[in-house]
N, CA, C and O of each residue as an XYZ file, in Angstrom:
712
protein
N     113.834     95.478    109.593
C     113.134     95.708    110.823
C     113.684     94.756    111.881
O     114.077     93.621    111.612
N     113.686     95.254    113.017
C     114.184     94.571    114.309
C     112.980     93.166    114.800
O     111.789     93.235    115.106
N     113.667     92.284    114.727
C     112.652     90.978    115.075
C     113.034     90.588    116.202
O     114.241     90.489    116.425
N     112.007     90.251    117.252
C     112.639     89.301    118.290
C     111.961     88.047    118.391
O     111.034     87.861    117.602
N     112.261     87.116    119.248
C     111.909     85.697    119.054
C     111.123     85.269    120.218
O     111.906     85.227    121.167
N     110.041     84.960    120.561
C     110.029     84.607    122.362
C     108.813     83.400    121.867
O     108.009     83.249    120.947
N     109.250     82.686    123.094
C     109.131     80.919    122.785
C     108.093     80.993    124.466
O     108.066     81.822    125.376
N     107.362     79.686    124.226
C     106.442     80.038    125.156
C     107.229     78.851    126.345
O     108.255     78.220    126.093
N     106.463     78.777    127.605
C     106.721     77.789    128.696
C     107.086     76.768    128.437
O     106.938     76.486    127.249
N     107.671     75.787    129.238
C     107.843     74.476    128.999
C     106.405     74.092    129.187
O     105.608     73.707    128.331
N     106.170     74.333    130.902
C     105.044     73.578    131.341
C     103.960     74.527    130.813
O     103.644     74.691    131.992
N     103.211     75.199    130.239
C     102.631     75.482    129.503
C     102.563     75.041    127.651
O     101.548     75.350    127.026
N     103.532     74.442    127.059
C     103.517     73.278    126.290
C     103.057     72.175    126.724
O     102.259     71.600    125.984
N     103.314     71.707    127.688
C     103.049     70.276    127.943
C     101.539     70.119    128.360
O     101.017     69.011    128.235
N     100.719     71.327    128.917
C      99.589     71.627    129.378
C      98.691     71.238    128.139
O      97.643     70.600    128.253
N      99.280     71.746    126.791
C      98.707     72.129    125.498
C      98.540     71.073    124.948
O      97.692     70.873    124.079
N      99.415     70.167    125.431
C      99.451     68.951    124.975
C      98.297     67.896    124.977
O      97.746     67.353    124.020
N      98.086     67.757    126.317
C      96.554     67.376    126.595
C      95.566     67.502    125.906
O      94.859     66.578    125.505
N      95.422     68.620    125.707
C      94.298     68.936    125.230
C      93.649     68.835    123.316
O      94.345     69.002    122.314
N      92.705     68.633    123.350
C      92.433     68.233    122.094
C      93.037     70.105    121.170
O      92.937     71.245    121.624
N      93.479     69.733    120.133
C      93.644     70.308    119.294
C      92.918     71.897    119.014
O      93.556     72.949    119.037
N      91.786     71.800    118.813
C      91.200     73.145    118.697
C      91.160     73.611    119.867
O      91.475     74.797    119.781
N      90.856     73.220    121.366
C      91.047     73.681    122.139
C      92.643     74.142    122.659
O      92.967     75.224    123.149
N      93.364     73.151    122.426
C      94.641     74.074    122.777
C      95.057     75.401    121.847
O      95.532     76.361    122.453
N      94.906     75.484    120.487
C      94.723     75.795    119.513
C      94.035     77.677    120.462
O      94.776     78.646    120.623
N      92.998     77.642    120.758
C      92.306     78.750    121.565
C      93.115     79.354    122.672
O      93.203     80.548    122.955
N      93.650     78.401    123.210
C      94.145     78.748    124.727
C      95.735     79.178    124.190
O      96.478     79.869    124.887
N      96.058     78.739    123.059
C      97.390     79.133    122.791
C      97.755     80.882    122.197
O      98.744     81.610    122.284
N      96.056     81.063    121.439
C      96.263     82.541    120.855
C      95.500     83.190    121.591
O      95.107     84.291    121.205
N      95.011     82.564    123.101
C      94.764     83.473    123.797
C      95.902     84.273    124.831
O      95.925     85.385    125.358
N      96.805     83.117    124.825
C      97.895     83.350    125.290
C      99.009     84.293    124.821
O      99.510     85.081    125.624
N      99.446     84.232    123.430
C      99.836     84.746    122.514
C      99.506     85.776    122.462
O     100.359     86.661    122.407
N      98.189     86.078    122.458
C      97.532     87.379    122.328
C      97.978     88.507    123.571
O      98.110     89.731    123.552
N      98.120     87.589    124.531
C      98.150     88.492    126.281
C      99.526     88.733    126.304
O      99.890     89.742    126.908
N     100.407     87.992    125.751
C     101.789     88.081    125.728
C     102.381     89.365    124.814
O     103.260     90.190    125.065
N     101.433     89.153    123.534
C     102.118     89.955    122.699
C     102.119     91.642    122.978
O     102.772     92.608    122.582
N     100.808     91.350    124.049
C     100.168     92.885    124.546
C     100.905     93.407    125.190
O     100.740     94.593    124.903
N     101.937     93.321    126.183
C     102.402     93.073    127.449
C     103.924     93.644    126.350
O     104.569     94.685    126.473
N     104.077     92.742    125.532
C     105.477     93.210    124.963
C     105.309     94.547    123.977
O     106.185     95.405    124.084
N     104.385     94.735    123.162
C     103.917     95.952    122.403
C     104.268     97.389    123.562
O     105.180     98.202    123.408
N     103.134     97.371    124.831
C     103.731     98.507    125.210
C     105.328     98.818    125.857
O     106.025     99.827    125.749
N     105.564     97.633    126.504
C     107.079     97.567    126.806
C     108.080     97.999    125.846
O     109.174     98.457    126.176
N     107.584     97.804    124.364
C     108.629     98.425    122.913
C     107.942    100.384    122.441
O     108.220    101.265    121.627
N     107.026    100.172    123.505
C     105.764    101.583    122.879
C     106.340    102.277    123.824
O     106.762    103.253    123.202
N     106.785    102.484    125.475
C     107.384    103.134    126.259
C     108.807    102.916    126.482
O     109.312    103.369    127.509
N     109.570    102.218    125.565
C     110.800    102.381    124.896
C     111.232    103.497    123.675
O     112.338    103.971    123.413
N     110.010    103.700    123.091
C     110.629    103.938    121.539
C     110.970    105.516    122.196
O     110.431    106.245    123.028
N     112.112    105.584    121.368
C     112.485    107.384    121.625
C     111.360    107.951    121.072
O     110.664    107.264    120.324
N     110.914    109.690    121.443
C     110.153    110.608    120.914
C     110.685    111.511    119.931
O     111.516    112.390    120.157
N     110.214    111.271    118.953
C     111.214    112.511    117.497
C     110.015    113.580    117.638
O     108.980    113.585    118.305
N     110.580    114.462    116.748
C     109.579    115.728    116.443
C     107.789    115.796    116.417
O     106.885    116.430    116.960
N     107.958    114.778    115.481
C     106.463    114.177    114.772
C     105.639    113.253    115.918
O     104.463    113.574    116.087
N     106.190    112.070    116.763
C     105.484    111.246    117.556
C     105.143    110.023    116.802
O     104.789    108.989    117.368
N     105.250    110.144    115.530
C     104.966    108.683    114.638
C     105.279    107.707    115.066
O     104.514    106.765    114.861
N     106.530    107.455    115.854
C     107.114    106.745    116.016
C     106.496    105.835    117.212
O     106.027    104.697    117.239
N     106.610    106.382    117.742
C     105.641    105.484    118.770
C     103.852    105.011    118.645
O     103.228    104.048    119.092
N     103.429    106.272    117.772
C     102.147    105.500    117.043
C     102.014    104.392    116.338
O     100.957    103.831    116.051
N     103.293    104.020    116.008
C     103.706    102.983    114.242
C     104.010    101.909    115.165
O     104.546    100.953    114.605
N     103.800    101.758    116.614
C     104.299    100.188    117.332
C     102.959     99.605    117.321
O     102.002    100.151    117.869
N     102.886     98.336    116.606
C     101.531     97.567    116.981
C     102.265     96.457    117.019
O     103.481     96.287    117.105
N     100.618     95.118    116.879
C     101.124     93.919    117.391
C     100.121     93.150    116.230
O      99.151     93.744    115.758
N     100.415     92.013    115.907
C      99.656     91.019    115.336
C      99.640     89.627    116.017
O     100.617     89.138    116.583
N      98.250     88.959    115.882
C      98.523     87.518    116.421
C      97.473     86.709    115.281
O      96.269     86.954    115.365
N      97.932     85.812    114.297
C      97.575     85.277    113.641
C      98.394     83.371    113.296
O      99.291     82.663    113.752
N      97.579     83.338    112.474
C      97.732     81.533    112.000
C      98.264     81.759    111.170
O      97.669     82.628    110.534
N      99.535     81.340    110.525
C     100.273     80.706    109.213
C      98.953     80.161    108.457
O      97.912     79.651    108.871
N      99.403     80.461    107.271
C      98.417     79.928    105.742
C      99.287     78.674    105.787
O      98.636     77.789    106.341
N     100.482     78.249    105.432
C     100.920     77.537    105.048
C     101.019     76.292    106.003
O     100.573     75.217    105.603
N     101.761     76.429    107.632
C     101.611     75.307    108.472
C     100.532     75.534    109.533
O     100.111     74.739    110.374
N     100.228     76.636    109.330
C      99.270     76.259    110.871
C      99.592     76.844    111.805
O      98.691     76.995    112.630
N     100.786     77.371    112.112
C     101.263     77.931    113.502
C     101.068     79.106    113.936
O     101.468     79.916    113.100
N     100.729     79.497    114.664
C     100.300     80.861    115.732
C     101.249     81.653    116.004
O     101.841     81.296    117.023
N     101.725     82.737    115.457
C     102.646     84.077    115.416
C     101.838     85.391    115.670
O     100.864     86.002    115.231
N     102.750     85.468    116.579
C     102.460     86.586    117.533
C     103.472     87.724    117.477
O     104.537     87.381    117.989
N     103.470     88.919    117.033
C     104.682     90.073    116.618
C     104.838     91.328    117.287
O     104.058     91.744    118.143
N     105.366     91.635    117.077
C     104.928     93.355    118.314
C     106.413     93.924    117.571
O     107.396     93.185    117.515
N     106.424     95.349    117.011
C     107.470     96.075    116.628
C     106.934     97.187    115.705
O     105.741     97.468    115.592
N     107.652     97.610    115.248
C     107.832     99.048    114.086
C     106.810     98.868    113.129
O     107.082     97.734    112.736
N     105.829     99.221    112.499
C     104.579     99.029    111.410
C     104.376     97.455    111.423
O     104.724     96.772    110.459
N     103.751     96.868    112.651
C     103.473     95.596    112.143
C     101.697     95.793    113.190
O     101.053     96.292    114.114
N     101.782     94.957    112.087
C     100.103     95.078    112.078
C      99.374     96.463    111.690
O      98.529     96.906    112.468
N      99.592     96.950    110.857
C      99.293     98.330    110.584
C      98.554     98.548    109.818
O      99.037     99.481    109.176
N      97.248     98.193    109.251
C      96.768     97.966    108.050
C      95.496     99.018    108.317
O      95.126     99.261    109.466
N      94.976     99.510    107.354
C      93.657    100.199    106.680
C      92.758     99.333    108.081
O      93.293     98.290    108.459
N      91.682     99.689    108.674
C      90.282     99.481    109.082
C      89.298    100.158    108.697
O      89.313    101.388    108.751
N      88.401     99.550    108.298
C      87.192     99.737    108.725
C      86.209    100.064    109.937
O      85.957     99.239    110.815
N      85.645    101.434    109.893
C      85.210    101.646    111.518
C      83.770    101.917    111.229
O      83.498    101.539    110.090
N      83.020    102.302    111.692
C      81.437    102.141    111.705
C      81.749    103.946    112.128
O      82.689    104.197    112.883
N      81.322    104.509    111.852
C      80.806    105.768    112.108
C      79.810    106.029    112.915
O      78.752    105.793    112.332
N      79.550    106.646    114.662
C      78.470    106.218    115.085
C      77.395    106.638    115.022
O      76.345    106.028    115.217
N      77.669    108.594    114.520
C      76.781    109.128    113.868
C      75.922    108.438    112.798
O      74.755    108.059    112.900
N      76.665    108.368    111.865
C      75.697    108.199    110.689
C      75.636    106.723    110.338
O      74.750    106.350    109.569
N      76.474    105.881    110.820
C      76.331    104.201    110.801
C      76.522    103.797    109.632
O      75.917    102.898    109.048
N      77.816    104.792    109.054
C      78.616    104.618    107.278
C      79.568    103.667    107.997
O      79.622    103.602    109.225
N      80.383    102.865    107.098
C      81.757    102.245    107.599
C      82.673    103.367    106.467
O      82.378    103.623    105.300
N      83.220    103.612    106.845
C      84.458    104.780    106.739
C      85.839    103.804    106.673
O      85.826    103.026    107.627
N      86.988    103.636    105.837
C      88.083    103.558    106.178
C      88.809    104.698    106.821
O      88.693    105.924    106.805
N      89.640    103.786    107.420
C      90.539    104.774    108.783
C      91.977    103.991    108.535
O      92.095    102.765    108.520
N      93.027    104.931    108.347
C      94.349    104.635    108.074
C      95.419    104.668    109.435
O      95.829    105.793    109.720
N      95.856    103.627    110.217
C      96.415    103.747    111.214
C      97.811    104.423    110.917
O      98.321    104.094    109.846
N      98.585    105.424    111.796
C      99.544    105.831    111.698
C     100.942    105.114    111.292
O     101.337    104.317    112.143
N     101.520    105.215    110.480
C     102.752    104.649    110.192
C     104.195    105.369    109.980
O     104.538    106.291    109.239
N     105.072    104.389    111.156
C     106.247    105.574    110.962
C     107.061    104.918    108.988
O     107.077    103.748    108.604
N     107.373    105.643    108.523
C     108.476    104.805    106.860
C     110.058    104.771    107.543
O     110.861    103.888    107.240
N     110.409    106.002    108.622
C     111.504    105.967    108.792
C     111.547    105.115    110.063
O     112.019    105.836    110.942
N     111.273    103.932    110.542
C     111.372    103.675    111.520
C     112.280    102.633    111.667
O     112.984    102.524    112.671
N     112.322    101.517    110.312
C     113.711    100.742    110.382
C     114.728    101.508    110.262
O     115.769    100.856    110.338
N     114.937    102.949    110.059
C     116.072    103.626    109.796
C     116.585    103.985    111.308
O     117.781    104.059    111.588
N     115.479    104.208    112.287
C     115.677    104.570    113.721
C     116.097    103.347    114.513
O     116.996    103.357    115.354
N     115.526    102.520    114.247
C     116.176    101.313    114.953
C     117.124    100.186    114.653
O     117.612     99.411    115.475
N     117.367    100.218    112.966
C     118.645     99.454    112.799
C     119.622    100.959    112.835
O     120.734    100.740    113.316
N     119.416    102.310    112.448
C     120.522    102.797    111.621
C     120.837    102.562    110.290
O     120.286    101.741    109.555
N     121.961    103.494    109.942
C     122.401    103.249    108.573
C     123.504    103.764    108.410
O     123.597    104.919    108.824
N     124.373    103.325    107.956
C     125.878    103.629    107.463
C     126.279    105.072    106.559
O     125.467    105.523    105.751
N     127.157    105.503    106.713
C     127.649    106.866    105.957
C     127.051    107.185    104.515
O     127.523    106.732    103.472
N     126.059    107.944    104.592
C     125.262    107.973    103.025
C     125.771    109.059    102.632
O     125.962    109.953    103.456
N     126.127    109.240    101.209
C     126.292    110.348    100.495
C     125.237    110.126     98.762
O     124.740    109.168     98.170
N     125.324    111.534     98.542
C     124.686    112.688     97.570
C     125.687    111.703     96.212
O     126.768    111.113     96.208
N     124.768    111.925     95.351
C     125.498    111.419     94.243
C     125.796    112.971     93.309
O     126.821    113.157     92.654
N     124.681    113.955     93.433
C     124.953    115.294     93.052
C     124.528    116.196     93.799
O     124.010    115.678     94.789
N     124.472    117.627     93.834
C     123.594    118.450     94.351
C     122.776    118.847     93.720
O     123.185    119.240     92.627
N     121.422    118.979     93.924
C     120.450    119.599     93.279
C     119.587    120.674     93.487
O     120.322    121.539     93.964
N     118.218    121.226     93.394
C     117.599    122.231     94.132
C     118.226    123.795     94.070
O     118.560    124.441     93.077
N     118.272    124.253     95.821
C     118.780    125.712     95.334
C     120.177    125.573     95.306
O     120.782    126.524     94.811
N     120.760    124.739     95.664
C     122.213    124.609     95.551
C     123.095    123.875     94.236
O     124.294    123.657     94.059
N     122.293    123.709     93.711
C     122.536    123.573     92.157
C     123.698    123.902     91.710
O     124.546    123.368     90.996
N     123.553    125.141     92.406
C     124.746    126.451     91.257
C     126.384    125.662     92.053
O     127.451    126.053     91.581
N     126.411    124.795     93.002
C     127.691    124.489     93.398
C     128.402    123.277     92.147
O     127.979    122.430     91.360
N     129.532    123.775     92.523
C     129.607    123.252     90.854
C     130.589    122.021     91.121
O     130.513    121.050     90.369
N     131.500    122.033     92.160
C     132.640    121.081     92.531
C     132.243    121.150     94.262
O     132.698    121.989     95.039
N     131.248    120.004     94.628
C     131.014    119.711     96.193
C     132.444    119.315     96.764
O     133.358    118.907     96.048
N     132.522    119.482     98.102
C     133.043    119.122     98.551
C     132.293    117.801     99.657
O     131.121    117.665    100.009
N     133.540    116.960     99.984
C     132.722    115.603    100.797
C     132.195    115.888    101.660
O     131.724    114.840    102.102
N     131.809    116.988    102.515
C     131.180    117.219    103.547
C     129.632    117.548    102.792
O     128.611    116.935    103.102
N     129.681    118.548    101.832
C     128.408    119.082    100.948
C     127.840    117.893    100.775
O     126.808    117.672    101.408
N     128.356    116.904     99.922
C     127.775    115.443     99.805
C     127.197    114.876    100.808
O     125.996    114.620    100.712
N     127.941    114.538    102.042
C     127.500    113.926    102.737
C     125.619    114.001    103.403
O     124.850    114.939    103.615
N     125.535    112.877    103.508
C     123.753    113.415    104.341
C     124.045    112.631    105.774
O     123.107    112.795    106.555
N     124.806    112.056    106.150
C     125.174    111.831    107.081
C     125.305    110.308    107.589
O     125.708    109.527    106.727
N     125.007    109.733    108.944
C     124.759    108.703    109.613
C     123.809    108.588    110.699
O     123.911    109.397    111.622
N     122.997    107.800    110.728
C     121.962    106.899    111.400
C     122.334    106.124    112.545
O     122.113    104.913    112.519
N     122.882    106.666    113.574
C     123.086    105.675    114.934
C     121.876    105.119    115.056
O     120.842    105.784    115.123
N     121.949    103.360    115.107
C     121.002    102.171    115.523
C     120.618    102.835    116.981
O     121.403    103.413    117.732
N     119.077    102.585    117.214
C     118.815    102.679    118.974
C     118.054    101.472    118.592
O     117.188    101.379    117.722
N     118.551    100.501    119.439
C     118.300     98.923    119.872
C     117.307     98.882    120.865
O     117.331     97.949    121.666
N     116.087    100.095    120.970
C     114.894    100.155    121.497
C     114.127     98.843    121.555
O     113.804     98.598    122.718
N     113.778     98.033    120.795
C     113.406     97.316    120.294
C     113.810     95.829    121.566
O     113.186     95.105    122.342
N     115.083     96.015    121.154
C     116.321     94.840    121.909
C     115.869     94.997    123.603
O     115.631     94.131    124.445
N     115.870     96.162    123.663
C     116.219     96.628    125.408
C     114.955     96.194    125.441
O     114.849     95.031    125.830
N     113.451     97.022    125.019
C     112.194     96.651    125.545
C     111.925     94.962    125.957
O     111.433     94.506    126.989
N     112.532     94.123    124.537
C     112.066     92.992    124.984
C     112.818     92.111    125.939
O     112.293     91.143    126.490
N     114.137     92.498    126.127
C     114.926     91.788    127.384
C     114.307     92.034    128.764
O     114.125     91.173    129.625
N     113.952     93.589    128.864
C     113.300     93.788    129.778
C     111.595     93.269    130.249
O     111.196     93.108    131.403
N     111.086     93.150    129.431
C     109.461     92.494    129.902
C     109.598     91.155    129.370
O     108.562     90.760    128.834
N     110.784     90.152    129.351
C     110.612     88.908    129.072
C     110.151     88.106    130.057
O     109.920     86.988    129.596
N     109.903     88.190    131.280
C     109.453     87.733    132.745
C     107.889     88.786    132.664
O     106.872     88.117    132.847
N     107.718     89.876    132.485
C     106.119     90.208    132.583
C     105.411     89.220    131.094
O     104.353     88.605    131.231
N     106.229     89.215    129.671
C     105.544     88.340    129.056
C     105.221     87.399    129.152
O     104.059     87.265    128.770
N     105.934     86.049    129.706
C     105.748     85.237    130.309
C     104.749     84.741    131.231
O     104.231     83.660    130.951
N     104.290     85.513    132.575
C     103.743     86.118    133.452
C     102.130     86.295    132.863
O     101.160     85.610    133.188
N     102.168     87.378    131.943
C     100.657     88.116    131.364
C     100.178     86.198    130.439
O      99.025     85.767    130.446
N     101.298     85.477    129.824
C     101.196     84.142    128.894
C     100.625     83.308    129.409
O      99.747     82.636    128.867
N     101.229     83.125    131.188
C     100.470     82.246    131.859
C      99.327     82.460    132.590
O      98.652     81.511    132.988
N      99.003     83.742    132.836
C      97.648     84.142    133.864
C      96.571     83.627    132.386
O      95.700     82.758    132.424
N      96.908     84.331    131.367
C      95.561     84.062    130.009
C      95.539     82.578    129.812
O      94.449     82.032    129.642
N      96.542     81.942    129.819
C      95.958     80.375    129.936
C      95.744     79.657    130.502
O      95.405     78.552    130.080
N      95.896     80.121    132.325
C      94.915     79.124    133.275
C      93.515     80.090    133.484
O      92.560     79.663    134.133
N      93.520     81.575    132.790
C      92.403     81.641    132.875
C      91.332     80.772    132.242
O      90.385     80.204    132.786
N      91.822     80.809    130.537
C      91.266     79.647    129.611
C      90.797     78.898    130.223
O      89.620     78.902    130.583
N      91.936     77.789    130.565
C      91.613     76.320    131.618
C      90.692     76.417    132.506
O      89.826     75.543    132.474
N      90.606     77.330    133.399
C      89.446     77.686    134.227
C      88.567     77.368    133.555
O      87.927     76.354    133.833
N      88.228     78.243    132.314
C      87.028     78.356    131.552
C      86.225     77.091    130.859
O      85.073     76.693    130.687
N      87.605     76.716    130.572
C      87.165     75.319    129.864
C      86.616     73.915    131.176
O      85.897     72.929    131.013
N      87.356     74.438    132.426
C      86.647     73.191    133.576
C      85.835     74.120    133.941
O      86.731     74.906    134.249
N      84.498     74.935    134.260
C      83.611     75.080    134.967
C      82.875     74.721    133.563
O      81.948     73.935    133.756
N      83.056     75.118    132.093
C      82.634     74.799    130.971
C      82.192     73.543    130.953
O      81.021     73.308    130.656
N      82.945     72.703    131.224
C      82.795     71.082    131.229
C      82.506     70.432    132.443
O      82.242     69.232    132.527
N      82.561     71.293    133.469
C      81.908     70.473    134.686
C      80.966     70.936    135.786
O      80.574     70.140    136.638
């Protein structure tokens, strides 16, 4: 799957700094959170349209804490964050699982894949008895670097959406405290 990397402000680090721990801690995955939003649809009105539409259903985003150090990762791409929910039903006030859409071929759409061939024929074509390399072949996967383009392009709105959510925070936290 296509990963990209995006690193937050200077002076929005140094802001973080100040501040006691759990509170920066808040203001950072609130930030994270506004950022990652901002880049999700920018990769969601990138992705090409195939037959089905999966493909652009299967773009989500996650913003969570590391188990192991602690750190705040924020993701946006091809089946991430895609998991089973739980929804409340409003009729009848059952919780129901609900399966969010997932594309399987979608690292295949955005890395590609190299010249694949048939190891036999099978099915109705069975009866061919000596393939030829074309019969074999199933073809090639041109990469679309959807992925690449979306995030070069909204790296200034991510940024942008990163810093409005954390002087909103700050706001919050000085009328909070004073």
């Amino acid at each position: 799957m296509a990963r990209e990397i995006l690193t937050g402000h200077a002076e929005l680090e140094r802001t973080l700094k100040h501040l006691a721990d759990k509170t920066a801690d808040r203001i950072a995955r609130s930030a994270l959170g506004a950022g990652v939003a901002v880049l999700k649809r920018a990769i969601r009105k990138a992705a090409p349209v195939g037959e089905t539409g999966t493909l652009k259903a299967a773009i989500g985003s996650r913003n969570e804490k590391t188990k192991h150090d602690g750190v705040h990762v924020a993701k946006a791409g091809t089946n991430v964050g895609k998991r089973s929910k739980r929804k409340k039903n409003r009729q009848s006030g059952v919780y129901q699982t609900v399966k969010q859409k997932t594309a399987p071929h979608a690292h295949l759409v955005a890395l590609g894949t190299k010249q694949r061939r048939r190891k036999r024929i099978g099915g109705e074509f069975a009866s061919i008895t000596n393939p030829t390399a074309e019969q074999l072949s199933t073809g090639k996967m041109p990469a679309d670097d959807f992925v690449s383009r979306a995030t070069a392009a909204s790296t200034a709105a991510v940024g942008l959406a990163m810093q409005k959510a954390a002087s909103k925070a700050l706001e919050r936290l000085a009328r909070k405290k004073g």
